[in-house]
RODO-2510 file (C-alpha; in nm, 4 decimals, decimal comma):
residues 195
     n   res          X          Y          Z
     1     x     0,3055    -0,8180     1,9975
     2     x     0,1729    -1,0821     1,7847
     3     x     0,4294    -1,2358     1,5270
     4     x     0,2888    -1,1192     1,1870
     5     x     0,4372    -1,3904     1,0153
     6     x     0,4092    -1,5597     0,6388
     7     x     0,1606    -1,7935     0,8205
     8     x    -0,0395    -1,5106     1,0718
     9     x    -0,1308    -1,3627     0,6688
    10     x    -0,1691    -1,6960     0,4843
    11     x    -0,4170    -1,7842     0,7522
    12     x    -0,6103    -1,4394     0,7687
    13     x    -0,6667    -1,5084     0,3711
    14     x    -0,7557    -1,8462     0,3764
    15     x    -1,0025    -1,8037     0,6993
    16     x    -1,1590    -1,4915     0,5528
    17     x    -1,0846    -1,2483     0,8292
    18     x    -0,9637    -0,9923     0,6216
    19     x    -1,1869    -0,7386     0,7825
    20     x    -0,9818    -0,4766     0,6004
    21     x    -1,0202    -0,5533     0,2200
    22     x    -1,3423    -0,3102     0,0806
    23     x    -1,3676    -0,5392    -0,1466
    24     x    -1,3550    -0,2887    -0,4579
    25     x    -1,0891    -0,0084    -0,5428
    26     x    -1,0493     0,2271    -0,2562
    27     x    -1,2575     0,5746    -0,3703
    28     x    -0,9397     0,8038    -0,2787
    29     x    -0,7056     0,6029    -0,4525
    30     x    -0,9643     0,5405    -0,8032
    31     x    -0,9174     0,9374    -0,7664
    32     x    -0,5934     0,9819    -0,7758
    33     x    -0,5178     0,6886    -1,0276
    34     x    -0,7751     0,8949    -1,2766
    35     x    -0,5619     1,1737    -1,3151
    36     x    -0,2644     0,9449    -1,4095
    37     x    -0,1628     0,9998    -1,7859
    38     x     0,1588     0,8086    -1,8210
    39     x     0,0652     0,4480    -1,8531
    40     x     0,4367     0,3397    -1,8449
    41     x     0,4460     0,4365    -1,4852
    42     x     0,6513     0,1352    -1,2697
    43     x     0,4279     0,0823    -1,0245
    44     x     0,4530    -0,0718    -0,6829
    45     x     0,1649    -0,1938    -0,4454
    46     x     0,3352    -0,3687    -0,0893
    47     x     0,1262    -0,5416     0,1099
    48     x    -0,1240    -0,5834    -0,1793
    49     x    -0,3093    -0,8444    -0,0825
    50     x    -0,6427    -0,8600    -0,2935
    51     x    -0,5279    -0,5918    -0,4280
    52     x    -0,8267    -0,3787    -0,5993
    53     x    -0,5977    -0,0986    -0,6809
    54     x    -0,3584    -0,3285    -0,8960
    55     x    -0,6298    -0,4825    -1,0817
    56     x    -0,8074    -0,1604    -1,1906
    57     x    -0,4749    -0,0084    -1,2888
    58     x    -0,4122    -0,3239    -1,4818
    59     x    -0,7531    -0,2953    -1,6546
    60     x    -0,7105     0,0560    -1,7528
    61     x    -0,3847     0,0127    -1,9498
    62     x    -0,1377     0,0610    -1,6881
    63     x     0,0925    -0,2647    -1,7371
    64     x     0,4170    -0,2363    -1,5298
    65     x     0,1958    -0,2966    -1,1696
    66     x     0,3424    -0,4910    -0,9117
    67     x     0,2026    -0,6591    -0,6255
    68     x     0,4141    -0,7675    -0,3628
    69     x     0,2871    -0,9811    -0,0638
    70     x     0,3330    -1,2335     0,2188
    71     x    -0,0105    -1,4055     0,1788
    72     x    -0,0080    -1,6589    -0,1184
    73     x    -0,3573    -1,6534    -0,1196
    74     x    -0,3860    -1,2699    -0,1691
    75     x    -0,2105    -1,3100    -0,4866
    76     x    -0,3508    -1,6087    -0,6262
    77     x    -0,6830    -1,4268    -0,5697
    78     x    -0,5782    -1,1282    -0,8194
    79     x    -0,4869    -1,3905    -1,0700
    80     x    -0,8439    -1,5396    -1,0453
    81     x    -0,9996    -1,2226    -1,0923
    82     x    -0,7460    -1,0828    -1,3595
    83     x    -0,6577    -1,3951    -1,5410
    84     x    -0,4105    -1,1894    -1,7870
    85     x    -0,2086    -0,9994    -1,5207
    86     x     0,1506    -1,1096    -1,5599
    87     x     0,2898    -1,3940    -1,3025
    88     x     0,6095    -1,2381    -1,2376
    89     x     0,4523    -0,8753    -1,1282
    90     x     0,2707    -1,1089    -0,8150
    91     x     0,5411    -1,1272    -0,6063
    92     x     0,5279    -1,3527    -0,2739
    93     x     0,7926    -1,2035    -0,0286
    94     x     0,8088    -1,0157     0,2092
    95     x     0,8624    -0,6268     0,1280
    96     x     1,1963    -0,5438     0,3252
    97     x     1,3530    -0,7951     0,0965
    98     x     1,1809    -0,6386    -0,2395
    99     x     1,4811    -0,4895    -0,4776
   100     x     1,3626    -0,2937    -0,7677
   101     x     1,3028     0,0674    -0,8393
   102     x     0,9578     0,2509    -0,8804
   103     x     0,8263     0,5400    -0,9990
   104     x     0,5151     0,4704    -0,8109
   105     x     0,4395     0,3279    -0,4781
   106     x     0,0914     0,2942    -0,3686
   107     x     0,0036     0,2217    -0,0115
   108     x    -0,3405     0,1413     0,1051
   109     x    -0,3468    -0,0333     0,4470
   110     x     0,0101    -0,1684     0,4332
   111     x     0,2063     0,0178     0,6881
   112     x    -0,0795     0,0402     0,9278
   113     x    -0,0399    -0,4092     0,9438
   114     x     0,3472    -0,3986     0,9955
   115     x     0,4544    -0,4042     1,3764
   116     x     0,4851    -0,0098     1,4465
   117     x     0,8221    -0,0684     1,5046
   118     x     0,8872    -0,1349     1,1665
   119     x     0,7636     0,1987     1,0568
   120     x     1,0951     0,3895     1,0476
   121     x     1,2655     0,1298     0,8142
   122     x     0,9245     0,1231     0,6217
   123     x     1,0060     0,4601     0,5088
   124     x     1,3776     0,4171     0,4884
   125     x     1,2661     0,1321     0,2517
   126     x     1,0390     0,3030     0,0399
   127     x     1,3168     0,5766    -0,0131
   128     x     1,5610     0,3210    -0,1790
   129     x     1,3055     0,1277    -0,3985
   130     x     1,1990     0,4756    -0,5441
   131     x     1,3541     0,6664    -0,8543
   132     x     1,4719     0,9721    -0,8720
   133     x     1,1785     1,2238    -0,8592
   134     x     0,9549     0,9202    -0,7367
   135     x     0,6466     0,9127    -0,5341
   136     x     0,4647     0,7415    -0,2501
   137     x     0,1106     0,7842    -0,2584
   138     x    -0,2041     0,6790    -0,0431
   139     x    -0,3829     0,6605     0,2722
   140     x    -0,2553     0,5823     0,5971
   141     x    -0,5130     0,5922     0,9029
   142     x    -0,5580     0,8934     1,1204
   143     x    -0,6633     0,7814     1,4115
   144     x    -0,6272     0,5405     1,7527
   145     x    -0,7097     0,1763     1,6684
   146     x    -0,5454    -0,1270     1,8081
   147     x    -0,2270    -0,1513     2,0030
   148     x    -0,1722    -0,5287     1,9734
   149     x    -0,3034    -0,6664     1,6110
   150     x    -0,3297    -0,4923     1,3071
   151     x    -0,4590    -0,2172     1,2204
   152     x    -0,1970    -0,0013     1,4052
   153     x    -0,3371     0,3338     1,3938
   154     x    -0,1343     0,6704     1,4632
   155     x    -0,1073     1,0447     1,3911
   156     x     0,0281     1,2941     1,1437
   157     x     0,2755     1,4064     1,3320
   158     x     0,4215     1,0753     1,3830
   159     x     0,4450     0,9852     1,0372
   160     x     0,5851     1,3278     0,9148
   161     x     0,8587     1,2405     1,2065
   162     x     0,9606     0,8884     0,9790
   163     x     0,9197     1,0621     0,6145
   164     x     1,0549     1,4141     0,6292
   165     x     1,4308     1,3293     0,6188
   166     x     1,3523     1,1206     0,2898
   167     x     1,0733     1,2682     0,1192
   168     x     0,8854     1,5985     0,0002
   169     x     0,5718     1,6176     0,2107
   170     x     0,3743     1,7456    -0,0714
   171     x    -0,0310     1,6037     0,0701
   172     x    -0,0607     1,4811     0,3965
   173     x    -0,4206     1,5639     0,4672
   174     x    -0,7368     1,4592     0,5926
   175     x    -0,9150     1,2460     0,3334
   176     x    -1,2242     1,3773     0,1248
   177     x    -1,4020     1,1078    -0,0110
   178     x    -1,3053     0,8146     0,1762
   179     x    -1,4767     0,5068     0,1722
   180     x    -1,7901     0,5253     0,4244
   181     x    -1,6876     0,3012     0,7239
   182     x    -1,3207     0,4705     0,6777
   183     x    -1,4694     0,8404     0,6836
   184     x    -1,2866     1,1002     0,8920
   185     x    -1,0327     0,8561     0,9850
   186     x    -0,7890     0,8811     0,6628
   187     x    -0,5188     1,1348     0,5730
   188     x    -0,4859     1,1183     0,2330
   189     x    -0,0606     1,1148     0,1594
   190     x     0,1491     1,2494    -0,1581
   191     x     0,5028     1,2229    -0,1099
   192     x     0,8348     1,3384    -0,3498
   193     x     1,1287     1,1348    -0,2821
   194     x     1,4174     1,3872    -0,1677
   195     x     1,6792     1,4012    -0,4367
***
């Protein structure tokens, strides 16, 4: 298993290999963040990285968005591109060590770049940095990709086996309208934290 380290992401960044990044909102997420109406929201993107998502939240009014992420780069690239988003919402660290608490956590190709092992604490995690009533919401890959480096694909069944003791499974479902080189191999999550 390769050691995805401060320095394996730093270097991804600053090399350009971030095969990953669309390089604009992803479609399924713009959809969802459209039918938003509380602007006040506390919201939480881990794993960021260029981070799309935060900056068209940001741009449409929604001020309390929070980046968190390994890569130094990733977040000094929102910065360029949003010079007004607040410092202190960029955070560089790694996201088992994030305190806080979120109404709103957003994941979009996150937990399919932490080792797989990882993916039981990952939701263990996102249980404690939610409020009451909160949600996680996103899009985690249905289907077999790489074993050894990032992206780790995997199943619905295995991922209802790590949420369902903390969360309502309210969406977990193929995605409609993802983006074209991701089609038919999305599911398209929406999940109430347990009270």
């Amino acid at each position: 298993m390769l050691n995805l380290s401060e320095d394996f992401w730093e270097n991804k960044y600053q090399k350009n290999k971030i095969g990953w990044d669309l390089g604009i909102i992803s479609p399924p997420l713009k959809t969802y963040f459209n039918q938003l109406t509380n602007k006040n929201l506390k919201i939480l993107i881990p794993g960021g990285g260029n981070s799309y998502e935060a900056e068209y939240l940001f741009n449409n009014g929604f001020k309390n968005v929070f980046v968190v992420d390994l890569a130094k780069s990733a977040l000094d690239n929102i910065k360029k591109r949003v010079s007004n988003f607040p410092e202190h919402q960029l955070i560089h660290a790694d996201f088992f060590d994030l305190e806080g608490d979120f109404d709103l956590i957003v994941e979009q190709t996150f937990f399919c770049a932490i080792n797989p092992e990882l993916r039981q604490k990952y939701a263990n995690k996102m249980n404690s940095l939610l409020n009451k009533k909160g949600k996680l919401v996103g899009l985690l890959f249905d289907a077999k990709l790489n074993e050894d480096h990032p992206p780790f694909g995997g199943k619905k069944e295995e991922y209802l086996s790590y949420f369902k003791s903390y969360f309502s499974i309210e969406i977990m479902e193929k995605c409609y309208n993802s983006y074209h080189n991701r089609q038919e191999m999305e599911l398209f999550v929406k999940l109430m934290k347990l009270p």
